[in-house]
SEPA-648918 format. One record per residue (C-alpha): x, y, z; residue in one letter. Coordinates in pm, whole numbers, padded with zeros to 5 digits, always signed. Each point is the difference from the previous one (the first is absolute). Example, Ala and Ser with C-alpha at 12.3 -4.5 7.8 and 13.67 -1.06 7.14 Angstrom:
+01230-00450+00780A/+00137+00344-00066S/
//
This chain:
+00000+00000+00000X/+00102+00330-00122X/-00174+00226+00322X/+00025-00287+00296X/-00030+00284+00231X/-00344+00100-00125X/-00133-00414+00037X/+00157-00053+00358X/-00220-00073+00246X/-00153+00210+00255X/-00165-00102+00318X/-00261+00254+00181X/-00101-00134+00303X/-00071-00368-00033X/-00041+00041-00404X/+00224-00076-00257X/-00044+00174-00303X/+00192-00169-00301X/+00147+00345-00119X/+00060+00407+00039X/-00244+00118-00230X/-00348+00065+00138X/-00354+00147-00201X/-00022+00310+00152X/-00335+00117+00122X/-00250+00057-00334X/-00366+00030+00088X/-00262-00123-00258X/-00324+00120-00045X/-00140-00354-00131X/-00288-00049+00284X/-00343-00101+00003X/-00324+00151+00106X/+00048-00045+00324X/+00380+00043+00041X/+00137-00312-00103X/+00332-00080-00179X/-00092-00135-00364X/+00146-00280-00186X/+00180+00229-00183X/+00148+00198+00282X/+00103-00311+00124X/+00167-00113-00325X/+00208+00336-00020X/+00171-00076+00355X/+00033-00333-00100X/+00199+00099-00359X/+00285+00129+00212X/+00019-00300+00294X/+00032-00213-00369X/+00253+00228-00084X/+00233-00102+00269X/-00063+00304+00228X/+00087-00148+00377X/-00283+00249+00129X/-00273+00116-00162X/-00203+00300+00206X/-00395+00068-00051X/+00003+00389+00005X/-00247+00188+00234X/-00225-00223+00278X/-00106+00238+00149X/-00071-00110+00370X/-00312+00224+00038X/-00286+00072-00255X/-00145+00317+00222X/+00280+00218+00120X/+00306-00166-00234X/-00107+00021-00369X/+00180+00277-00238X/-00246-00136-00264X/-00317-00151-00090X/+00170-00364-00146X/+00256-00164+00236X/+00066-00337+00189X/-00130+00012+00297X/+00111-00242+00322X/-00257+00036+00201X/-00320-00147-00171X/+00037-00349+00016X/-00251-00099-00267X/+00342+00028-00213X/+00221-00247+00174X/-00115-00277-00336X/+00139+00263-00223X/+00324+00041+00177X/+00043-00355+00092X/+00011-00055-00410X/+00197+00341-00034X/+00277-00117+00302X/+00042-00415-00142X/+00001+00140-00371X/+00323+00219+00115X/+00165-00306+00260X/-00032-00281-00229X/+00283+00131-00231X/+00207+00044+00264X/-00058+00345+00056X/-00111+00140+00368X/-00298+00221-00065X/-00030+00350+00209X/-00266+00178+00112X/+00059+00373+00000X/-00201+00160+00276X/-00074+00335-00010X/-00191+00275+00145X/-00032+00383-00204X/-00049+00236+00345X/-00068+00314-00078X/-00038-00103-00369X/-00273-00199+00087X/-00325-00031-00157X/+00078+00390-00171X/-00131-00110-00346X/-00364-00114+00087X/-00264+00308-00027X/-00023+00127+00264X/+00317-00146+00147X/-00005-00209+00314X/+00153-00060+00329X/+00403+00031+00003X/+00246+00088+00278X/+00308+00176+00032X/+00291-00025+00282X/-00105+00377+00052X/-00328+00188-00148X/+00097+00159-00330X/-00164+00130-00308X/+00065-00225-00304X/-00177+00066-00309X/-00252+00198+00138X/-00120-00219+00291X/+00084+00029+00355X/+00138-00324+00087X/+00007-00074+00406X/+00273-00139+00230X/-00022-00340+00047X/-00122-00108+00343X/+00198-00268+00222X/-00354-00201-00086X/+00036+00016-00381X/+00361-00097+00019X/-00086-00293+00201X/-00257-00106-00258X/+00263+00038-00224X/+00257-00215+00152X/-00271-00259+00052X/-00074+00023-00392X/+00382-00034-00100X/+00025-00331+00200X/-00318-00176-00115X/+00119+00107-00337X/+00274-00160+00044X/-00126-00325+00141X/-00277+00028-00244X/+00210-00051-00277X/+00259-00244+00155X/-00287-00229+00056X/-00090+00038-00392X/+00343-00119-00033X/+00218+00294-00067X/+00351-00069+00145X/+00114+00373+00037X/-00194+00345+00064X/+00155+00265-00137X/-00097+00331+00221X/+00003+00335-00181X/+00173+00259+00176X/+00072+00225-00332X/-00125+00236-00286X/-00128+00204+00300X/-00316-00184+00108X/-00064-00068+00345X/+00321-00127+00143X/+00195+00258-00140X/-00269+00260+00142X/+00080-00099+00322X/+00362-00062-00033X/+00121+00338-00155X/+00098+00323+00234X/-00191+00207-00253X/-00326-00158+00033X/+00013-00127+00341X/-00016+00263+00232X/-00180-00116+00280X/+00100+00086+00316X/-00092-00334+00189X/+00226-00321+00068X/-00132-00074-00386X/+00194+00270-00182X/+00182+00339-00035X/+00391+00064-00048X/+00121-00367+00177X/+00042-00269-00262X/-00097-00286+00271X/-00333+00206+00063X/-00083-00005-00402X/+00075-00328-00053X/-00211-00145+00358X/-00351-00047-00218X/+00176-00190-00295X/+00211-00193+00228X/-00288-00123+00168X/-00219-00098-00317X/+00353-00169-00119X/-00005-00178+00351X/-00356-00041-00020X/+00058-00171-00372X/+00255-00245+00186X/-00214-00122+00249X/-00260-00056-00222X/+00197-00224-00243X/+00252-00101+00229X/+00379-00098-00030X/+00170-00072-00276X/-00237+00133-00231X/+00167+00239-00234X/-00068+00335+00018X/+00077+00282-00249X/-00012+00357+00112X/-00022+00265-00316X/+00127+00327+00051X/+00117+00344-00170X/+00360+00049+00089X/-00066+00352-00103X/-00316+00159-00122X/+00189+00163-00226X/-00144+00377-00004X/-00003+00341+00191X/-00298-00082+00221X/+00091-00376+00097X/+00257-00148+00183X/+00379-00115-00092X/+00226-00284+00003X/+00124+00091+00354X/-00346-00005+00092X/-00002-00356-00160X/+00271-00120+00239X/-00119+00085+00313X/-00333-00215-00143X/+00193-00295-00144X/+00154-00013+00356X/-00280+00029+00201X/-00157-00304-00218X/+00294-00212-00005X/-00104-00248+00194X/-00342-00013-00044X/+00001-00131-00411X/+00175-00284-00130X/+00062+00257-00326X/+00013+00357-00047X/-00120+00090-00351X/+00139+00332-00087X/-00193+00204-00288X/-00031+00402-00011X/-00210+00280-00067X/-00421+00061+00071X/-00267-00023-00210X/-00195+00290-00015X/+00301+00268-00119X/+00107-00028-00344X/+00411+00042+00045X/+00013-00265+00236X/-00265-00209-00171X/+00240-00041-00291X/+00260-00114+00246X/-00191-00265+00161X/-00108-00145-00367X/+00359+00152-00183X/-00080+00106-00321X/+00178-00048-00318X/+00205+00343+00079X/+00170-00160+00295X/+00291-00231+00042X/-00013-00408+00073X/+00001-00016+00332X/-00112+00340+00103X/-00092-00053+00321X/+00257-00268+00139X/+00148+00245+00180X/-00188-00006+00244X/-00064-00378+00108X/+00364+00047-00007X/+00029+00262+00265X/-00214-00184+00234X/+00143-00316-00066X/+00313+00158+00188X/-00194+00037+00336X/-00188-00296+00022X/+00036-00403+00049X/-00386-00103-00148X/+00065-00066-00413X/-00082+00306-00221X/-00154-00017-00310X/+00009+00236-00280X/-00235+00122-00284X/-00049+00213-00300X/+00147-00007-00377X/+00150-00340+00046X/+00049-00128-00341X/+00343-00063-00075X/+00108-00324+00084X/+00358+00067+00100X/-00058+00314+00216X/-00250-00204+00199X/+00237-00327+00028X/+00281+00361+00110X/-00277+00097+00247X/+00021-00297+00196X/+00381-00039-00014X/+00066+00283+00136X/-00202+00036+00291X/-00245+00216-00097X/-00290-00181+00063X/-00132-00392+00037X/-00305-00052-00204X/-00092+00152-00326X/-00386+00148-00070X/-00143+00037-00310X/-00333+00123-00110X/+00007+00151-00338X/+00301-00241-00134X/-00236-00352+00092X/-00255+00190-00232X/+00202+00049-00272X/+00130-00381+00035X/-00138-00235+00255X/+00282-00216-00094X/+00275+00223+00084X/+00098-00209+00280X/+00023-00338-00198X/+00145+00121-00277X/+00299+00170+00221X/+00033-00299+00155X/+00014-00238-00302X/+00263+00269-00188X/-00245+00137-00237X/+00007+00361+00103X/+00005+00123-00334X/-00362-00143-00033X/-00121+00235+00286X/-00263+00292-00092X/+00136+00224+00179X/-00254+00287+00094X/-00008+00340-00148X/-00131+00174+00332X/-00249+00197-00191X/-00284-00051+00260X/-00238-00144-00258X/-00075-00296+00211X/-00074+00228+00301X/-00222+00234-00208X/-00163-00275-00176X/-00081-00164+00364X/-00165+00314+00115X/-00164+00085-00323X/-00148-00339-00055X/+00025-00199+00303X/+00292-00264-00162X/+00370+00017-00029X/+00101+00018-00378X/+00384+00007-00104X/+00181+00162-00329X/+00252-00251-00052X/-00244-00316+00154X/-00342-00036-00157X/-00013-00321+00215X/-00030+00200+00324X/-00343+00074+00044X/-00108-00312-00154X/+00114-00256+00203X/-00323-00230+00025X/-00095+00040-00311X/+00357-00095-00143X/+00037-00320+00297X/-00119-00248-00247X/+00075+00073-00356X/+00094-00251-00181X/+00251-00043-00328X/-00156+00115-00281X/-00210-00319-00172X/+00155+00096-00330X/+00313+00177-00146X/-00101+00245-00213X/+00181+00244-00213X/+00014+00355+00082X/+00093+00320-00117X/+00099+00288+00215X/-00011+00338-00178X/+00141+00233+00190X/+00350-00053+00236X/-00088+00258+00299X/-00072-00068+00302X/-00367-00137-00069X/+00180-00242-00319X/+00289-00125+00239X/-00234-00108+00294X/-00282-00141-00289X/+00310-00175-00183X/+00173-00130+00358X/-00344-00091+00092X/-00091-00231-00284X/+00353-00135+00008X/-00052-00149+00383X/-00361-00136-00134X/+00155-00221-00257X/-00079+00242-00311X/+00242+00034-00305X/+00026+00349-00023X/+00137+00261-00272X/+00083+00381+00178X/+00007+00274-00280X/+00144+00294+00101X/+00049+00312-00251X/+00341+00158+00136X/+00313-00156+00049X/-00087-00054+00446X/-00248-00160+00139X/-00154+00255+00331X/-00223+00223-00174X/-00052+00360+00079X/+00145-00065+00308X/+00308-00012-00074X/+00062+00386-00015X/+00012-00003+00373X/+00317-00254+00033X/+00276+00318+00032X/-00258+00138+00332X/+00152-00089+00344X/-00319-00083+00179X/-00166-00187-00297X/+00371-00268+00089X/-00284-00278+00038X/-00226+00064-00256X/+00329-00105-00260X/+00083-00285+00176X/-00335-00108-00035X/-00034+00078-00381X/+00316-00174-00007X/-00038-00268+00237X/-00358-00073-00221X/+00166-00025-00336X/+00257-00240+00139X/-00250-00258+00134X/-00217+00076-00319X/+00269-00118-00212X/+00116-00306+00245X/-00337-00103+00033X/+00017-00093-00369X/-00185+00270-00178X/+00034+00054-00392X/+00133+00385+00042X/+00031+00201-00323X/+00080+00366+00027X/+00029+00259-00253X/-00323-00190-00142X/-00282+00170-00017X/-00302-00277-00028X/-00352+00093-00231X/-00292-00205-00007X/+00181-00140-00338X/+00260-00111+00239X/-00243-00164+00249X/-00127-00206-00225X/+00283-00094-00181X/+00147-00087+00353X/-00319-00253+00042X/-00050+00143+00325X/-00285-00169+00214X/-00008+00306+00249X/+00069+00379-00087X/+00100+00169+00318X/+00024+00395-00074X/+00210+00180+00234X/+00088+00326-00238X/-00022+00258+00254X/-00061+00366-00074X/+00150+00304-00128X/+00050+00316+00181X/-00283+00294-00071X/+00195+00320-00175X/-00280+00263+00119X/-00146+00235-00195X/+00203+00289+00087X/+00126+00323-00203X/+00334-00083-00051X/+00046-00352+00096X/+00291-00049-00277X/+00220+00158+00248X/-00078-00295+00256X/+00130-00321+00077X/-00161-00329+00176X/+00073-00082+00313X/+00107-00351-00131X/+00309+00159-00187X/+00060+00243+00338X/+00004-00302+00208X/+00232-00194-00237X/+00231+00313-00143X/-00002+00259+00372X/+00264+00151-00195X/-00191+00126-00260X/-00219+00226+00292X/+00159+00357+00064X/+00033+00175+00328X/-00364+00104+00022X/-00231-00258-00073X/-00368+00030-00048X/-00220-00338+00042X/-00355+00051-00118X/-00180-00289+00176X/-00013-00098+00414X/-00066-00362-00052X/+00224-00274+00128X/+00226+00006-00315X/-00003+00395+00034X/+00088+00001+00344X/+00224-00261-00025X/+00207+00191-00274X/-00043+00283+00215X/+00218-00155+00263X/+00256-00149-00178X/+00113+00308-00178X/-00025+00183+00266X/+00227-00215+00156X/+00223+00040-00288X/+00052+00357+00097X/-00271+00129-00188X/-00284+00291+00076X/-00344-00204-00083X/-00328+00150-00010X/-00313-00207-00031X/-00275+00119-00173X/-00324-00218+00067X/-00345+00150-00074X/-00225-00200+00290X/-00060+00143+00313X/+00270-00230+00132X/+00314-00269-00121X/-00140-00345-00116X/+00117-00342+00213X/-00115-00161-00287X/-00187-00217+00325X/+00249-00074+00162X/-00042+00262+00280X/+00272-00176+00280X/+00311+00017-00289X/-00072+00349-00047X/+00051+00106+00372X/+00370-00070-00098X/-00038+00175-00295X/-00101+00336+00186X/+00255-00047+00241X/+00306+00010-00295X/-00173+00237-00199X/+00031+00246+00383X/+00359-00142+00055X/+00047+00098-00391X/-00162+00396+00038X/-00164-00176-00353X/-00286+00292-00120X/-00339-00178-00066X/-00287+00224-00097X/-00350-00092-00011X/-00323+00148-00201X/+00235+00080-00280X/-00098-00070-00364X/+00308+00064-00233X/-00109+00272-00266X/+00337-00035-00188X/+00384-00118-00081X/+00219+00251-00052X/+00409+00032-00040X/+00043+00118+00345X/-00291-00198+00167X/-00377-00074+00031X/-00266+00241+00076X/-00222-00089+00225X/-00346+00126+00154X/+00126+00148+00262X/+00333+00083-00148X/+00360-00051-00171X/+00202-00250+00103X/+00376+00023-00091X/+00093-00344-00183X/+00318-00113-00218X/-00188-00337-00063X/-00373-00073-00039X/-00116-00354+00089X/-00335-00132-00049X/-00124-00297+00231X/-00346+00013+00006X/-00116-00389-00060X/+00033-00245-00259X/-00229-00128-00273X/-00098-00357-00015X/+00049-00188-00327X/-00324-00075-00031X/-00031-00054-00370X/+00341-00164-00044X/-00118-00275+00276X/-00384-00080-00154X/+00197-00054-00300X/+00145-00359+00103X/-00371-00084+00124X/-00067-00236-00292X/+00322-00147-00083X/-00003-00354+00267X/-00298-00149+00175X/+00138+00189+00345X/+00002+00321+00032X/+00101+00212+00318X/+00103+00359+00097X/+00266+00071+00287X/+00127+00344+00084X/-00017+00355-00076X/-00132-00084-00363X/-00324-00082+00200X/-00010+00342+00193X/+00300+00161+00155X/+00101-00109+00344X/+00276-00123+00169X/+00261-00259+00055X/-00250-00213+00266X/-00280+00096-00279X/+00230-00152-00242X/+00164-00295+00141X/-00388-00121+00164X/-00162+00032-00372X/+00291-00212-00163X/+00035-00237+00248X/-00382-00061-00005X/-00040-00025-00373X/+00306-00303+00008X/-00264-00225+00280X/-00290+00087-00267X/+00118-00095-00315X/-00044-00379+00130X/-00366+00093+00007X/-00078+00016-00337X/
//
């Protein structure tokens, strides 16, 4: 083995889990009616325990439905009409060999803010938050609290979890209590003594060990810092790792808080930070404490986590985003196929696609998602012969698809690279992953045995001269030039992406989509003075709302210029006028949406009995959009 650090053993308590790397905390929204875990929630956690993760966590159980809940859709551990569900939820986890982990967790103040009007919550002190008065809790709340924690805890041991994983972080309740900014209290319970903050969570932690007795591993979560003006820092996050040493068989170090933006992008780094962002700080409090530490956040790379553990910086590796990019990241580590590993773009589309829809969907993994549906599919019943049209990133997953059904499939591809579109983005720093993925895609295309033909540009002629049982179309779109007085003078933000050199000084990008934005940022890390000229009320996220918290956050770091309400009139030599007013430009880029092919696509409709459409050449998305249409029409074209 190539990383034996990351696949030795750990023991927790009396546990052994068969490795260091652990699914972090991810909370579906897969429930029934009445609050149960579905058969596919259950198969998503169960993806990654097949995987070869040694611990696989069920995100948010919360421990109590009245005063806990920061939403309206959550696990709950205190009804126990769901124990059936969980018993199927904790055996599907355990019988590969993983130990399933039950994250409890209660919101505080946060609680129960988003129902109209809101409901009960509690503070440590009374404060205003988002327009509501929230009281102090009383001595008899936090017992009832306590009490909740531990039959939580024994609630879901008895459905045959073998760890709870408490969360202390991301500024719900534990942190509440535990920070000298929010707990002020002047009582034995809080105010400027660490040992006085940290009495209430000791004693639900204590209260948690009791209830599920010795032995029984548990997992405390915490924010080493918070990671912002108003929140706490790592020195902070000593004096609590010390005070819980002790108590937890593993102190889980993440950072950052939920509700504030900056630190928000810290706790789920975006594609602007470094791997391993936030190691530092499991570090640090490795250095005071004898309980192991674990660490999490923009663990991808293989060799810096296998580094992580050599040196000392921490004992167990968690991963949330990476095990939904590639459940299998773990066995194919192990097994020395870490070239095969989709490794995940951290562009928040799962995330956004969770809240949005209720379901985690991935950019690189249509499989995630789709776990039941996918248990059971069988080898195709018949090879058939395919032809891809089309070699971006909808043609490479259709093509790789087909390949791994048993198809015999032809790839056409009209330039001399296979990638697509996409490919104007390899030369930007925090679009790294994105190229190893176009990459990594063509080189398992082509080793899975696909017929690839570049510089061949394939016509329904073609098709049928090919004697292709399936046609899947995967031809994309072309960008919109918009109708502007003086356009000419204009380039698309395809050739500023691929040429940056060709941009002057001052550079004007009419359009604040993603692609716009995007731009935006990388010149303007070249040095550059970008303006962006969008003529909404506000930038697009193109719906992915969580990636583009990161997005604001460079584009302040940057000083980048974005205005709003402000329809180009026209292109001149010296720059664009606007309504509203001149803007100074030496380069004019236009990024405001592509066209799909529409009419090249239908074209192929009649030329083979199967006919299918995958990718922007259907309507213009993006890469999930993509990579979920191709790999969909490759499991239908056995249905026809």
């Amino acid at each position: 083995m190539k990383y034996r650090r990351i696949f030795e053993p750990i023991k927790l308590g009396d546990t052994l889990f068969k490795n260091r790397l652990f699914a972090a905390p991810t909370g579906v929204r897969d429930f029934t009616a009445d609050g149960q875990i579905t058969d596919s929630g259950i198969a998503y956690y169960e993806r990654k325990a097949i995987g070869g993760a040694a611990a696989v966590t069920v995100g948010e159980c919360n421990v109590d439905s009245v005063l806990g809940m920061h939403g309206t859709v959550h696990l709950t551990t205190d009804d126990p009409r769901h124990s059936n569900s969980y018993c199927r939820l904790a055996n599907s986890i355990g019988r590969h060999g993983a130990v399933a982990s039950a994250e409890l967790m209660h919101a505080g103040w946060a609680a129960n803010r988003t129902l109209d009007p809101p409901g009960p919550a509690y503070a440590p002190v009374e404060r205003e938050i988002m327009g509501r008065i929230v009281p102090a809790m009383t001595e008899e709340v936090m017992e009832r609290t306590i009490e909740r924690f531990a039959r939580g805890a024994a609630f879901m041991k008895r459905c045959g979890f073998g760890m709870v994983t408490i969360h202390g972080g991301h500024g719900w309740l534990f942190s509440q209590w535990m920070s000298p900014l929010t707990n002020t209290r002047k009582d034995k319970w809080g105010g400027p003594d660490p040992a006085n903050r940290m009495r209430f969570p000791l004693a639900i932690i204590d209260a948690v060990r009791k209830a599920v007795g010795p032995g029984f591993p548990i997992e405390f979560r915490m924010s080493g810092s918070e990671c912002w003006d108003g929140g706490y820092d790592i020195e902070t996050g000593v004096e609590i790792a010390r005070l819980l040493d002790g108590h937890v068989d593993l102190i889980h170090v993440s950072a950052g808080v939920y509700d504030v933006e900056e630190a928000f992008t810290i706790t789920h780094p975006s594609m602007f930070l470094p791997d391993g962002v936030n190691v530092k700080y499991a570090a640090e409090i490795k250095k005071h404490v004898a309980a192991p530490v674990a660490t999490v956040g923009a663990l991808g790379e293989p060799e810096l986590m296998e580094e992580i553990l050599r040196s000392g910086q921490a004992d167990v590796l968690e991963i949330a985003r990476g095990l939904i990019a590639d459940p299998d990241l773990p066995n194919k580590l192990r097994g020395g196929r870490e070239g095969e590993v989709k490794k995940c773009l951290r562009c928040l589309a799962c995330f956004s696609t969770l809240l949005n829809t209720g379901r985690f969907y991935c950019a690189v993994n249509p499989e995630t998602g789709r776990e039941e549906e996918l248990r059971c599919k069988a080898p195709a019943p018949a090879k058939k012969k395919v032809l891809v049209v089309g070699g971006g990133v909808a043609g490479m997953e259709a093509a790789l698809a087909c390949a791994r059904r048993g198809h015999e499939v032809v790839l056409c591809e009209k330039t001399g690279r296979l990638g697509g579109v996409l490919n104007c983005e390899e030369k930007v720093p925090f679009k790294a992953r994105l190229a190893e993925y176009l990459r990594r895609q063509e080189k398992l295309v082509r080793e899975a045995g696909v017929d690839v033909r570049l510089n061949t540009e394939a016509t329904p002629e073609y098709a049928e001269a090919l004697g292709a049982e399936a046609v899947i179309a995967a031809l994309g779109a072309r960008p919109i030039k918009p109708d502007i007085k003086g356009i000419e003078r204009a380039i698309p933000a395809e050739k500023a992406f691929a040429e940056p050199e060709l941009t002057g000084d001052r550079v004007c990008i009419i359009g604040g989509g993603p692609a716009g934005v995007e731009l935006g940022i990388y010149l303007a890390m070249l040095g550059k003075t970008v303006t962006i000229v969008e003529k909404a009320a506000r930038l697009s996220d193109g719906g992915n709302f969580l990636h583009m918290k990161g997005v604001r956050r460079q584009m302040v770091s940057l000083g980048l210029d974005a205005r709003c309400n402000a329809s180009v009139l026209e292109i001149g030599e010296k720059g664009v006028e606007c309504e509203g007013g001149f803007i100074e430009a030496d380069t004019v880029v236009y990024a405001v949406g592509t066209g799909p092919l529409h009419e090249e696509a239908a074209a192929f409709s009649g030329c083979a009995p199967g006919f299918y459409l995958a990718g922007d050449c259907i309507r213009p998305g993006n890469i999930m959009s993509a990579t979920a249409t191709a790999f969909a029409a490759a499991g239908d074209i056995e249905l026809f």
